[in-house]
N, C-alpha and C positions, 0 to 999 in steps of 0.2 A: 536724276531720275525723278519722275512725277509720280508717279504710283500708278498712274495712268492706263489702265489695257486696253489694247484697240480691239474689238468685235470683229470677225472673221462675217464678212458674210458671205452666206452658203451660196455654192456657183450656180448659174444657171446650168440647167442639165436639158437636152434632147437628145434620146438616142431611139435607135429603129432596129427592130429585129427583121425576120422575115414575117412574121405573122403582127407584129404592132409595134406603134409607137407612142413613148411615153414622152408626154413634154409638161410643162406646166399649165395648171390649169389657167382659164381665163372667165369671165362673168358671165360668156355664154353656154358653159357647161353645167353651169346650176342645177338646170332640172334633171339635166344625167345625174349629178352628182346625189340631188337629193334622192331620187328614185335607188339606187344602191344603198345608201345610208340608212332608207327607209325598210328595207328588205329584215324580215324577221330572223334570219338565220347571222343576216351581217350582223345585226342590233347584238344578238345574244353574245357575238366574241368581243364587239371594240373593246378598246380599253378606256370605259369610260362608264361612269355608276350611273345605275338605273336612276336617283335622282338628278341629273347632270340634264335631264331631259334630248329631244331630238336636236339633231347637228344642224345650224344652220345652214343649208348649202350654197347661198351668194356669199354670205361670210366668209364661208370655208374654200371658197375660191379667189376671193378678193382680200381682204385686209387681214385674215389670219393668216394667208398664205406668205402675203408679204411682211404680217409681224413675225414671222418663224422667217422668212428669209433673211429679213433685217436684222435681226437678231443674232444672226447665226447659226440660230439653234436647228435648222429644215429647210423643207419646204414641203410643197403638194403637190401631185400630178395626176395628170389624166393619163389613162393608160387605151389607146385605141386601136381598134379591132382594124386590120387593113382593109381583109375583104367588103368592107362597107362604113368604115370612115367612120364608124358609132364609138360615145365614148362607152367601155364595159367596164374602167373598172379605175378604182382611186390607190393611189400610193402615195405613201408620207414617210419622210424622213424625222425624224425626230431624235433628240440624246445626245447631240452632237458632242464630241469632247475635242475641242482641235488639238489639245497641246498632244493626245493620243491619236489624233486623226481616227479617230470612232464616230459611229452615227449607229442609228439602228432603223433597219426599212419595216414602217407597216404596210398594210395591203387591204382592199376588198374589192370581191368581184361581183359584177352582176347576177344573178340566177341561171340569166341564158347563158353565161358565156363561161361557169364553171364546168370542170371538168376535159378540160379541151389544153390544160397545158399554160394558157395566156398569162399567169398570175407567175408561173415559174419562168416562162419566156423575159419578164418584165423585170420580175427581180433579178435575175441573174445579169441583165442587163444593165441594170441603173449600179448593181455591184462594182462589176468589172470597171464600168465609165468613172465611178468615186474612185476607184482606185488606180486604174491609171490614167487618168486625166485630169483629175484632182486630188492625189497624193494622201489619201485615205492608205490607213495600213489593215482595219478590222471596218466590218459591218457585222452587223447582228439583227438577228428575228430572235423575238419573243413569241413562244406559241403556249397558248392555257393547254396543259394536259385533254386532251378528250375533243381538240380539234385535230382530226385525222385529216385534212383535208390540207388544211394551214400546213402542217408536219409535212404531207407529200411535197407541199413548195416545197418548201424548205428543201428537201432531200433531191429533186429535180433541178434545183439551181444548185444545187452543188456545195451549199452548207454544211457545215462537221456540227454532228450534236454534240454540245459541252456539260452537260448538267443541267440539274434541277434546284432553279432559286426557289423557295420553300417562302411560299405567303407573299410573293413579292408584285402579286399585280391584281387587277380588279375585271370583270367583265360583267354582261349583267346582271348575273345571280348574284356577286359578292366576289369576295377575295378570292384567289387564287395562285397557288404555285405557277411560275415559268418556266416551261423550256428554254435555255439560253443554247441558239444554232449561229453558225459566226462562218465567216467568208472572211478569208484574212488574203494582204497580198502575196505571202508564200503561195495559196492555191493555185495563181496562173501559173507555176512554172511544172 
């Protein structure tokens, strides 16, 4: 025995709903990507400290994507609208645990394109594809208390809320409690 652990890397993922599809991003979605990132409402949830400053967005498409791919530990996606081919909206995997086959999906949607369902169409999509296509048993969202919006995904993709972790995340006012909502493989039956 070496001591040695080989690093899982995270599968390439494409799947289509009827209203979008989410695939990986690539260097040409930058300016989608940064124009959501940039969005005052998105800014106020990530999970990422006001000093942490703004997301690069060719970065976040190109070499972080591929160090969370390589790694194991994610990836990123674009999530696009069909009726006209525009990227609306970002999702990222992160938290990976393979020996648990755990991951946890984030999300953010453009201004135009909330409220219309796409943010749940997408999550519940890239759920289902981790799990039965790539043998994931749990996915989880993290949502800060007091995003009603984020909570609706959740509830629309078909999420069980589990609890209140207490102190255990950051957005960009400071610390903050998490909702922990989980999509496990028993849900598809």
């Amino acid at each position: 025995m070496s001591g040695h652990v080989a690093v899982r890397r995270f599968p390439t993922l494409t799947v289509s709903t009827p209203r979008a599809e989410v695939r990986p991003l690539a260097p040409a979605d930058a300016k989608a990507v940064g124009e959501i990132f940039a969005d005052k409402l998105t800014q106020r949830w990530l999970p990422l400290p006001e000093e942490s400053g703004r997301i690069d967005a060719f970065a976040w498409c190109t070499e972080m994507a591929q160090e969370r791919r390589d790694s194991g530990a994610g990836d990123h996606y674009g999530v696009l609208r069909r009726e006209d081919e525009r990227l609306v909206g970002c999702l990222w995997t992160k938290r990976t645990d393979w020996g648990s086959r755990v991951t946890e999906i984030c999300y953010a949607i453009a201004p135009e394109a909330r409220g219309f369902g796409l943010a749940a169409e997408a999550v519940d999509a890239v759920a289902i594809a981790l799990i039965l296509e790539h043998g994931f048993q749990r996915v989880e969202l993290r949502v800060a208390p007091g995003n009603t919006a984020s909570r609706r995904v959740a509830e629309k993709a078909g999420f069980t809320y589990e609890g209140l972790l207490r102190n255990a995340g950051y957005v960009d006012g400071g610390r903050v409690d998490l909702e922990v909502w989980s999509f496990v493989a028993a849900d598809l039956h």
